[in-house]
C-alpha positions in Angstrom: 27.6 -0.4 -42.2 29.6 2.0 -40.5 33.7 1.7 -41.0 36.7 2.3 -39.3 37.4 4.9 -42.3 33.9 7.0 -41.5 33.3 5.9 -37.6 35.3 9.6 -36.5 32.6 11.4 -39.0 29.5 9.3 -38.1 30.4 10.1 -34.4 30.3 13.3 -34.9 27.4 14.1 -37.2 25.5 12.0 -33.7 27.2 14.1 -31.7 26.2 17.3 -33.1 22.6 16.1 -33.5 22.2 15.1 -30.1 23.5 18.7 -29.5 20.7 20.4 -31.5 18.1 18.0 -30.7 18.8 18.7 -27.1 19.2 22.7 -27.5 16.2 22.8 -29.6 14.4 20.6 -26.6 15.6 22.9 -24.3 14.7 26.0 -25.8 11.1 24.8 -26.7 10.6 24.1 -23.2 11.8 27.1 -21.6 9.6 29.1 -24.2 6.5 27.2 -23.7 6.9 26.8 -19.5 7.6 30.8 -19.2 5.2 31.9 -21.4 2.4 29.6 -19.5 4.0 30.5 -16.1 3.6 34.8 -17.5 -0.1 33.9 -18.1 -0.9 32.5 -15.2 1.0 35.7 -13.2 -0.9 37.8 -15.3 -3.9 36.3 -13.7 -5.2 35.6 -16.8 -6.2 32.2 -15.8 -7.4 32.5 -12.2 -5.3 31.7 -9.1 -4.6 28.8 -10.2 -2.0 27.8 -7.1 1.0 25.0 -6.8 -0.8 22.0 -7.4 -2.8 23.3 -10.5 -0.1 25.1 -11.8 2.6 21.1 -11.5 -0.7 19.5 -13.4 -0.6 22.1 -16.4 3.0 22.1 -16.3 3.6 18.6 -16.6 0.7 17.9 -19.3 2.6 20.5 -21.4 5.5 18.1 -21.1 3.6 15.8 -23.2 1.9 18.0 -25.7 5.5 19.7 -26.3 6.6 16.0 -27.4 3.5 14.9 -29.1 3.9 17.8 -31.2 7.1 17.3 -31.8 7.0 14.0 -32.8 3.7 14.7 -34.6 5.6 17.6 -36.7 8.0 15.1 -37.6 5.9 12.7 -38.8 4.5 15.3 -41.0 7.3 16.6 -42.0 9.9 13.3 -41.9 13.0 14.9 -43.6 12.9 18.2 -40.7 11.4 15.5 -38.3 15.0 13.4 -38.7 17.1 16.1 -37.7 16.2 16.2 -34.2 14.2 12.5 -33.5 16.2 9.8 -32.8 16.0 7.8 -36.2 18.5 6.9 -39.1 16.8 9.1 -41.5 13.6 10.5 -43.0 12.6 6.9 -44.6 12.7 5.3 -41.1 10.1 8.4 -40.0 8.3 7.3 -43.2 8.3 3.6 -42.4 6.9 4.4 -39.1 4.3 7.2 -39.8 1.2 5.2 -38.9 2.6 3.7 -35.4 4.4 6.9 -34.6 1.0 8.9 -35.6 -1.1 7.6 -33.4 1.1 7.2 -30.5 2.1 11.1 -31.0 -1.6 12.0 -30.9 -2.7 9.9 -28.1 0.3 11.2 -26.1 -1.2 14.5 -26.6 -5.0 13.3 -25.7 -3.5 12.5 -22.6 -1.4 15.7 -21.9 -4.9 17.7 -22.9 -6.8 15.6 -20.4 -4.6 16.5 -17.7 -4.6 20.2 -18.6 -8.2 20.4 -18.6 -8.2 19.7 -15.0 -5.4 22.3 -14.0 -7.3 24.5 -15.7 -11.0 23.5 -14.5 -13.6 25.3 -12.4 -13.7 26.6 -9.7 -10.3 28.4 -9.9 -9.6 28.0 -13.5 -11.4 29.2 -16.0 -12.7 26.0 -17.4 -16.1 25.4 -16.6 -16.5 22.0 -14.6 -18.8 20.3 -17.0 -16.7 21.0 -20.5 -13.3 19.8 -17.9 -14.9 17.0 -17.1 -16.4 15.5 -20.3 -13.4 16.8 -22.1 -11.3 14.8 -19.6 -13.7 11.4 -20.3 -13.4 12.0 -24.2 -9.3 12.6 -23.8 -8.7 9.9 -22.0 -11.0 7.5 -24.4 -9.1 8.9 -27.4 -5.6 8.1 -25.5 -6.8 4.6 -24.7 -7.7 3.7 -28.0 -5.0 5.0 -29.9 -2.2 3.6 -28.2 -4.0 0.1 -28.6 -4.1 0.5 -32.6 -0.2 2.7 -31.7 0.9 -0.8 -29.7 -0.5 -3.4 -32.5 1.6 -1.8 -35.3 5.3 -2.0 -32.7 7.5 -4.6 -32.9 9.0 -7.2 -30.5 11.1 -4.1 -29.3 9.0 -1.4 -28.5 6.2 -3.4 -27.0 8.9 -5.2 -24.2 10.0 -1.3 -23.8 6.2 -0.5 -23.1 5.7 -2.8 -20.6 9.0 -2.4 -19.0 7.8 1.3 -19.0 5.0 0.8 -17.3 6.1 -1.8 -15.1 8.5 0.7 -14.0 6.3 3.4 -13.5 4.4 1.6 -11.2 7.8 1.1 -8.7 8.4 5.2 -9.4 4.4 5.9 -8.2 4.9 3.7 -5.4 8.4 5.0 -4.4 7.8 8.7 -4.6 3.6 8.2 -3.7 3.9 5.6 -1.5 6.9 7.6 0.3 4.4 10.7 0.2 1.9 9.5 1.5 4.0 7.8 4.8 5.2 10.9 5.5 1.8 12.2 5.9 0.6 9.5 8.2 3.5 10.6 10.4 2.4 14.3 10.0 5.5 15.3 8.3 3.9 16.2 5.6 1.1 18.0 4.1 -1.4 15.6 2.1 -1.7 15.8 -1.7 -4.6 16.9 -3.2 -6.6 14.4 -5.9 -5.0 16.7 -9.0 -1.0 16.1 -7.1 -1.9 12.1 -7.4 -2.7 12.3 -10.7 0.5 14.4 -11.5 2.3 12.0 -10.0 1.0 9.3 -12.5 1.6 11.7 -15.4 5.3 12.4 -14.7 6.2 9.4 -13.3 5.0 7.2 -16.6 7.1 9.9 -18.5 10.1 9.7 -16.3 9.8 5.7 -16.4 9.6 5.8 -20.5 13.0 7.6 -20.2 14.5 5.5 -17.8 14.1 2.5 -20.2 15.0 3.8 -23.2 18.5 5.6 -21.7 18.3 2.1 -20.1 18.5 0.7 -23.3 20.9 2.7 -25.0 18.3 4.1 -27.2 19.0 7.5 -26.0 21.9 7.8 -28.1 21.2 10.2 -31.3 21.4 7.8 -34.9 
């Protein structure tokens, strides 16, 4: 338990790892969003355009943090220097759960990315996109029902408060879209926008929540 004695130094040990988890975030990101964005100007990957180019964009988002977390689960006493836990025995406690939901996180990002990056502009053929979308999306699904069975009480009522509030974001920003187009005021999203739109608003909700809850605070 924390004291009046050690609260100044257990404020600022948090403080200066939400400092480098947040630079380190930052940094990762930058790297891994201008490197993609001097591929695809290199032409490397076709003419890819906007909407292709917000898909691969956002699935990197989630492959960035299921790597990430997956790295920390692998390597729990690194892993608790930047994740929000109490220590390396919490990351340890948590392996399993934390596992799967870090590689079905990715399965999802990977799915989405597939399809930025499908036929006929990108250089994934249609057929590999497609199945490797089907077999993504399976591996997702599954693992985050064995991810949701290990959680407790906690992170299940954040799960569905997630996705309860991803559904109001979709229908918000989507919904909102897709007036303004019936009014002509603007120009209608392509199937790949929509399915950006899921992506990053069920990533936006999931941060909502938890800064909701408090649980954005560094331990």
């Amino acid at each position: 338990m924390t004291t009046e004695a050690n609260a100044p130094d257990e404020r600022k040990k948090r403080l200066k790892k939400t400092v480098f988890a947040t630079g380190l975030g930052g940094v990762a990101g930058f790297v891994v969003a201008f490197t993609f964005m001097q591929v695809v100007d290199a032409g490397s990957l076709g003419e890819l355009g906007t909407s292709r180019e917000i898909a691969a964009l956002v699935s990197l988002v989630y492959l960035l943090t299921a790597g990430a977390v997956g790295f920390g689960v692998m390597a729990p006493n690194k892993g608790a220097a930047f994740l929000n836990v109490e220590d390396a025995e919490e990351l340890e406690e948590q392996k399993s759960m934390l596992g799967l939901a870090s590689v079905a996180f990715g399965a999802s990002g990977l799915a989405l990315f597939l399809l930025a990056l499908s036929a006929p502009v990108g250089p994934v053929p249609v057929e590999v996109a497609g199945i490797g979308f089907a077999l993504c999306m399976a591996l997702a699904t599954w693992l985050s029902f064995k991810s949701y069975r290990q959680q407790d009480e906690l992170m299940k009522s954040i799960g569905q408060e997630a996705a309860a509030t991803g559904y109001y974001l979709v229908l918000l920003f989507g919904g909102g879209w897709a007036v303004l187009t019936h009014f002509g005021l603007a120009p209608a999203a392509s199937a790949l926008d929509w399915l950006s739109l899921f992506w990053a608003m069920m990533l936006l909700a999931s941060f909502i929540v938890t800064a909701r809850k408090g649980m954005m605070t560094m331990r």
